[in-house]
N, C-alpha and C positions, 0 to 999 in steps of 0.2 A: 442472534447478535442484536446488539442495543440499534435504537434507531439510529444513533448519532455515531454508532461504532462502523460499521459497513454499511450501513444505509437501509439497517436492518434487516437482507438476505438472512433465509433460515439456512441450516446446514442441511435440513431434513427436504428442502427443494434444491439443491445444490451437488447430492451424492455422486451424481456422472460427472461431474465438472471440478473432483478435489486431485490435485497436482501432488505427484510424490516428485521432490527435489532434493538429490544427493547435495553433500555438501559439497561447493565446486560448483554447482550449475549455474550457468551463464543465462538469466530469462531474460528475455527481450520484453520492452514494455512500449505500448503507442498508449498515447492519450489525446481522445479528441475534445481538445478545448475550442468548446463554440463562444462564447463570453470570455474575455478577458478582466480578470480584477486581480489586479499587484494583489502578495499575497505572500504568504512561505508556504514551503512542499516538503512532504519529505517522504520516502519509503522504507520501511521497514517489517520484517518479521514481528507480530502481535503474538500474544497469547488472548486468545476469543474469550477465556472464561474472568480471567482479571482486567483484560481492555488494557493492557499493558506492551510497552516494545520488550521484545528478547532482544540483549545483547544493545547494539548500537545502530542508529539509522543506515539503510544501506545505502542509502541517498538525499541528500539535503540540498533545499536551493534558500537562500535568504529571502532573496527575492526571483517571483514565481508569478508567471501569469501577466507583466508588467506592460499595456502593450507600447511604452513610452522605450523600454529599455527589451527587446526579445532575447530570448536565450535560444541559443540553438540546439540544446539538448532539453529544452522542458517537455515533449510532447513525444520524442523518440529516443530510447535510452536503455541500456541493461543494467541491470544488477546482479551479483553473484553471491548464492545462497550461501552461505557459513556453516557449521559445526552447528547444530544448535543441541548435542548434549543431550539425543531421547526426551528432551521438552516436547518436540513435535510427532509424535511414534504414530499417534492415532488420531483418527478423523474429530474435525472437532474442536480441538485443541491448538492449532496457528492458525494463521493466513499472513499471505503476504498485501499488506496495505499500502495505497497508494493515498494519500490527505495533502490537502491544500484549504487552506484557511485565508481569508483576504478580509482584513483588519476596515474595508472602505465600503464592503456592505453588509461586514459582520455575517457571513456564513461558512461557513467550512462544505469541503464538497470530498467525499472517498468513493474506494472502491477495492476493494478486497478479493483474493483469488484463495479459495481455503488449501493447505497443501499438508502435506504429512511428509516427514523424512525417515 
């Protein structure tokens, strides 16, 4: 994976830790934000080889991280895996992405869970 994609995780150190998610599964996600910077977020199923989203984000905040305005679901939250149509069959080929970008110190921050369906 690109540096800027997952933070650069290889798949080839990650093999014990790829998630097969039927379509229908309910993942539970915690994120521990230590620094706060206003920001958008969003989650989504990727394809790792074009750095691209399948389908539609499973989760979007406008605003994300804001500590003027807190969300109550930014940091504990599910999403529920979709169809995605054998795009995802083999290792390698998704992850589920979690990205946050904050426009006030110009970084983006991810984190990826590789899965196969």
């Amino acid at each position: 994976c690109s540096l800027f994609f997952c933070r650069g995780l290889q798949i080839e150190d990650n093999l014990d830790k790829i998630q097969k998610y039927p379509a229908g599964t309910t993942v539970p996600i915690t994120i521990n934000l230590r620094v706060k910077h206003a920001g958008y977020a969003n989650v989504s199923v990727v394809n790792t080889q074009t750095q691209s989203i399948i389908g539609t984000p499973l989760a979007t905040w406008s605003v994300y991280a804001d500590p003027a305005k807190p969300s109550a679901n930014e940091t504990s939250f599910s999403v529920t895996i979709p169809d995605l149509g054998g795009q995802c069959a083999d290792a390698n080929q998704c992850a589920l992405q979690w990205y946050w970008y904050s426009p006030l110190v110009a970084q983006s921050y991810e984190s990826c869970i590789d899965i196969v369906q």
